[in-house]
N, C-alpha and C positions, 0 to 999 in steps of 0.2 A: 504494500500500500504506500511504503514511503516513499519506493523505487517510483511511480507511477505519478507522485506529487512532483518529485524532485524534476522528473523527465518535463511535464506542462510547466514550470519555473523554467529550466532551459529554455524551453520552445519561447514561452512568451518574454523571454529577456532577449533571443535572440531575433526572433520573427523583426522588430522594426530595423534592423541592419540590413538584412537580406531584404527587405525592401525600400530602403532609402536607394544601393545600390542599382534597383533598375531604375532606367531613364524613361522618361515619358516620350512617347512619339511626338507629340505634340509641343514638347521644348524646342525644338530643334529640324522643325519639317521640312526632307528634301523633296525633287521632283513635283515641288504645286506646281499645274499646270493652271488651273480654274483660280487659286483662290491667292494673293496677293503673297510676297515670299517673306514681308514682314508680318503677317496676322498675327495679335495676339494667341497662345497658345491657350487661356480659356475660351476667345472664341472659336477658335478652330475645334475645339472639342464637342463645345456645345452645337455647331454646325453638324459634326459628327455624329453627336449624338443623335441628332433631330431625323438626319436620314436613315439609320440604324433604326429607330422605331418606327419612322413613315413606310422602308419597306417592307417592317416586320422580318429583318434579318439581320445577322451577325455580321461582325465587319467581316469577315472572311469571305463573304457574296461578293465584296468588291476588292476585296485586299486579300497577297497571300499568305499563310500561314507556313512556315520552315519549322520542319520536323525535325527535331536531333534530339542527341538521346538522355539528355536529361528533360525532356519533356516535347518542348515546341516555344517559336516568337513569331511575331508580327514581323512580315516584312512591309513595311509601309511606303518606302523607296523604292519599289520598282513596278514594272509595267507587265508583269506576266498572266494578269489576268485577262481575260476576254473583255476590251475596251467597252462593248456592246451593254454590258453591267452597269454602267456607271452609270449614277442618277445628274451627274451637269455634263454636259460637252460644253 
């Protein structure tokens, strides 16, 4: 029982490191084509968001996703999806 306390003390002393370390897409956005290459990174999110729920889909409908082997990331920087997806031309 104490093993099991001690282990959730870890987890949540360590859980906000390992998350400060990833970067937000949206700090730092390459390849805008549609939306200006200074936009605030709240608005580009909230932009983001808005379309994510208007087409009732994950970003991965329009963005791809990179598999590796400690799970998977966003790739947001590139063009490999079928351009045909996109809700702006």
């Amino acid at each position: 029982m104490k093993i099991s306390y001690l282990i959730a003390i870890l987890f949540l002393i360590t859980m906000p490191f390992s998350l400060a370390q990833a970067q937000s897409p949206f700090e730092n956005p390459k390849n805008l084509k549609v939306f200006p290459q200074d936009i605030p990174p709240d608005q580009l999110r909230s932009i983001m968001r808005n379309f994510s729920f208007a087409l009732d889909q994950r970003c991965t409908y329009c963005h791809v996703r990179e598999v590796t082997d400690d799970g998977g990331r966003m790739v947001f920087d590139e063009d490999d999806k079928d351009t045909k997806k996109s809700p702006v031309k």
